[in-house]
N, C-alpha and C positions, 0 to 999 in steps of 0.2 A: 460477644460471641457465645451461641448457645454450648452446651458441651457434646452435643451429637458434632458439631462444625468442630470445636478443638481436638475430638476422636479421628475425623476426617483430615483434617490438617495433618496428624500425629504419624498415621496411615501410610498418608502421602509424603509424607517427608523420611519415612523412612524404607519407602520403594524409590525412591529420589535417591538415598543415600547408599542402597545397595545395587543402583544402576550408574551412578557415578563411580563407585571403588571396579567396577568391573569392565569402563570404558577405561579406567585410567590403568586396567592392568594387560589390555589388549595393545600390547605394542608391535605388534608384529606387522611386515608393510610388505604382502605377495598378493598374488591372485590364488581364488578362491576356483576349486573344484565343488560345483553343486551337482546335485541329482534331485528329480524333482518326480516321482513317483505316484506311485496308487491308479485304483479305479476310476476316480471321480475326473468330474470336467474343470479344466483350467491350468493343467500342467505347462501345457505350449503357450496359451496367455502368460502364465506368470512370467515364461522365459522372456516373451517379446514386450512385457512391460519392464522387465529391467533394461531390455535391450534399449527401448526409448528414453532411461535411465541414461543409460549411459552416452548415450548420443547426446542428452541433452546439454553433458561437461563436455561435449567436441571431439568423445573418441567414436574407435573407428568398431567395426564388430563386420564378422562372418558369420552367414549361416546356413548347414547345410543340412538341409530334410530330408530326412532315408527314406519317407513314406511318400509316393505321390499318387493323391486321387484322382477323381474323375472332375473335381470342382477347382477352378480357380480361390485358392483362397486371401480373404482381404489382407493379410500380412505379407503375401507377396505381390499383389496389386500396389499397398502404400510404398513396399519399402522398396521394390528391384529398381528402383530408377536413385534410390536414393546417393549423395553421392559419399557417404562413410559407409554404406554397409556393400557388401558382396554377399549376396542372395543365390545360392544355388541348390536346387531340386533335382533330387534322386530321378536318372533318365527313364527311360521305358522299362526298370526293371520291375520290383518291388510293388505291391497296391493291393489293395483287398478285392479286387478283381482277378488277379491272374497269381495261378499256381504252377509257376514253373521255376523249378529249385534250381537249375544250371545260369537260366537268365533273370533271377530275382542275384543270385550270388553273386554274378558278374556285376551287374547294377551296384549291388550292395560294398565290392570290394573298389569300383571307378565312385564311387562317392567319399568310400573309408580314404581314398587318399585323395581325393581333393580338401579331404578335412586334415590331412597331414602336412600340408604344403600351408594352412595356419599353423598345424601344433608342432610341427618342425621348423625352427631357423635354417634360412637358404642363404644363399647371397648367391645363385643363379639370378642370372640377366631377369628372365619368366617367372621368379619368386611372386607373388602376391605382398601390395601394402601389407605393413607390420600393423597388426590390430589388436584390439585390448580386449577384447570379447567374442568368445565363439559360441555358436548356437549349435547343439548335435539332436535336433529335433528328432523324436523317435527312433534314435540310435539304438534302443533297448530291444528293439524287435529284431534288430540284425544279430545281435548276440544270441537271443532265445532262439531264435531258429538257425543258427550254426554256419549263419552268413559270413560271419566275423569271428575271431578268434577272443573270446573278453579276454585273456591274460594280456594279450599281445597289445590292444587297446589299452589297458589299464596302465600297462608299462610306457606306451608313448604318450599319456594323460599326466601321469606322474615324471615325466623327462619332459616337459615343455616348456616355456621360458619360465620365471618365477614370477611374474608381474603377470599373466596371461590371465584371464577370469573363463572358464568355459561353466556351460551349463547343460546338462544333458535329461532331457526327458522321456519317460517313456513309462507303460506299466509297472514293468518290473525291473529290477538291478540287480545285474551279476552281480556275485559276489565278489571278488575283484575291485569290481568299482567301487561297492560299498566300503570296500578296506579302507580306499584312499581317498575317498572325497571328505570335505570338509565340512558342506553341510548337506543335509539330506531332509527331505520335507515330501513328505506323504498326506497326497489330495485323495480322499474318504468320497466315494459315492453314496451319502446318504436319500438324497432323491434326485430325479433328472426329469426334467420336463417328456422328454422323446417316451416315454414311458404312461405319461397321461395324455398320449395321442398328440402332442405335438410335433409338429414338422420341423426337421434344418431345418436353420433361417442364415443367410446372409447377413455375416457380421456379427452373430453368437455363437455359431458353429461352425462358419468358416468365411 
């Protein structure tokens, strides 16, 4: 073994040994508050790849999109039939088409609580399967624009079961949220195709 490969060994064994002392001090067993932030593209990907994460150990997951466009998008094409998830889209209020603050609010508050009836335990007859995983897809645009109350959200995010995993994406995050989520991961718009003249495409962009 040359001595560049025994440096390289050396290296490696001891990112090995400072990634083993820190799995073996992680003992803790709840669900995890994420937020997944920034300019750039792939905040809602990343949510719906953990999502098929987790489907793929047999649990159940909810997701409800505060934003609806004008485009069917392929994540609720693959997944509204699925039969662990419950998939539900923000009705006719909210879109980057229509600016009307009384009926984007209204949208926005019959959405905040079908997202309540996951992060509340019920035992009503009509409660919703118990699920390990919630989706609050561009929920951040509801707070910024004064749709939603963030303390009041951040208070029933931090009271929800202790096992629940939710993920919430969007540009920006109240602060609030930021207090109490667990991990927090900011996607950087360094470049973006749409910018060097390319068009949406189906299946990258939605």
């Amino acid at each position: 073994m040359t001595a560049l490969e025994n440096s390289y060994q050396r290296r490696m064994l001891k990112k090995k040994q400072i990634i083993d002392e820190r799995v073996a001090q992680a003992t803790t067993e709840r669900g995890v508050l994420i937020l997944l932030k920034g300019n750039g593209k792939g905040k809602s990907s990343s949510a719906f790849g953990t999502m098929v994460r987790a489907l793929g150990h047999g649990q159940r997951a909810a997701v409800i999109q505060f934003i609806k466009g004008t485009r069917e998008t392929g994540e609720h094409l693959f997944f509204k039939d699925h039969p662990n998830v419950d998939f539900h889209v923000m009705g006719h209020g909210f879109s980057w088409e229509t600016r009307d603050p009384e009926r984007e609010a209204e949208a926005a508050r019959q959405a905040w609580q079908m997202a309540c009836r996951y992060l509340i335990p019920s035992t009503a007859s009509d409660a919703p399967h118990p699920v390990q995983l919630v989706i609050l897809d561009e929920l951040s645009y509801m707070l910024k624009y004064g749709y939603l109350d963030a303390q009041e959200v951040a208070d029933v995010l931090a009271a929800r079961p202790p096992a629940l995993n939710v993920i919430v994406t969007g540009r920006t995050m109240a602060l609030p949220l930021q207090e109490i989520a667990d991990t927090i991961s900011v996607i950087q718009d360094e470049r973006h195709a749409f910018r060097l003249g390319v068009k949406a495409q189906a299946g990258i962009e939605f």
